[in-house]
N, C-alpha and C positions, 0 to 999 in steps of 0.2 A: 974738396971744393967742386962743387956743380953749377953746370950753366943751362940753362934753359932758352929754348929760341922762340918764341910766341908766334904766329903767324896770322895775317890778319884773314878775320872768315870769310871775308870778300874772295878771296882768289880761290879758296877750295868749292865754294857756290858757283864760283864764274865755272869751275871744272867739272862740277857737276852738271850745272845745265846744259852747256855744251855737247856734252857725252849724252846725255838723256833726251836733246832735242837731235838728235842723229841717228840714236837706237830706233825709234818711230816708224819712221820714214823705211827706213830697210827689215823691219819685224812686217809691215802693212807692201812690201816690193816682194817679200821672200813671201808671201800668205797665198797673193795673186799668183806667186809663181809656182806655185804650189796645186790652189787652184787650178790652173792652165794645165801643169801636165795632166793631173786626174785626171781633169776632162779630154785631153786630147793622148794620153796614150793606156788610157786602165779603164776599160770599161768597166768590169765588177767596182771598182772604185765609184765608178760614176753613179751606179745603182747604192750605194751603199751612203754614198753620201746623199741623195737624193731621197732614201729612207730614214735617214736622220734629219734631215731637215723636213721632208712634207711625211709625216706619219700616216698610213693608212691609204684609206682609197683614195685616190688622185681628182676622181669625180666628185668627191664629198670635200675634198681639200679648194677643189674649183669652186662649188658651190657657197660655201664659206668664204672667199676670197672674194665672190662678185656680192654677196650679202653683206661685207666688210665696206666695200666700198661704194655701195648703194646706200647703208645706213651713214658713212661720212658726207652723202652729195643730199642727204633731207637736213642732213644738221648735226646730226646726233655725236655724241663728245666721243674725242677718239678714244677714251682710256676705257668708256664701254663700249665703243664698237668692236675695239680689239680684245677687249676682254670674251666678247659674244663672240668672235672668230676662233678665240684658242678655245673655247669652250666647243665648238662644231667640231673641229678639227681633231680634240685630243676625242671627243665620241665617236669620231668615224673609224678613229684608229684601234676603238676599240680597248683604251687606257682607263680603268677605274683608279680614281683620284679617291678614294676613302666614301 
């Protein structure tokens, strides 16, 4: 003879969100804080993150960036402006896309 305990799926959803609305918050406090050192104690860090995020020349990444948002101040839709910015950007760096 077995017993079985059912339990209702309210309380295991209440425990999940709970837990999953607190993970957030401290994954995006721990990023920043992460962030922060690089920048303030690892310089080659700082270079290196600063090459994976602006690829290539830095004057060709500026140039792209003030043509971004000169084409957003005439009107022009952001999903092509920014499509025409990553297009500038990955050319300056020098990345052939196929």
């Amino acid at each position: 003879m077995s017993y079985r305990i059912d339990y209702p799926q309210g309380i295991q959803a209440q425990r999940k969100q709970k837990r999953s609305s607190k993970v957030i918050p401290f994954t995006i406090l721990f990023f920043l804080l992460f962030l922060f050192c690089t920048l303030r104690f690892w310089q080659q860090g700082v270079e290196t993150l600063q090459k994976f995020l602006l690829p290539g020349d830095a004057a060709v990444t500026a140039a792209a960036l003030q043509d971004f948002t000169q084409a957003l101040k005439t009107g022009e839709s952001l999903s092509n402006a920014f499509a025409e910015f990553c297009q500038q950007v990955i050319h300056g760096a020098g990345i052939c896309l196929g």
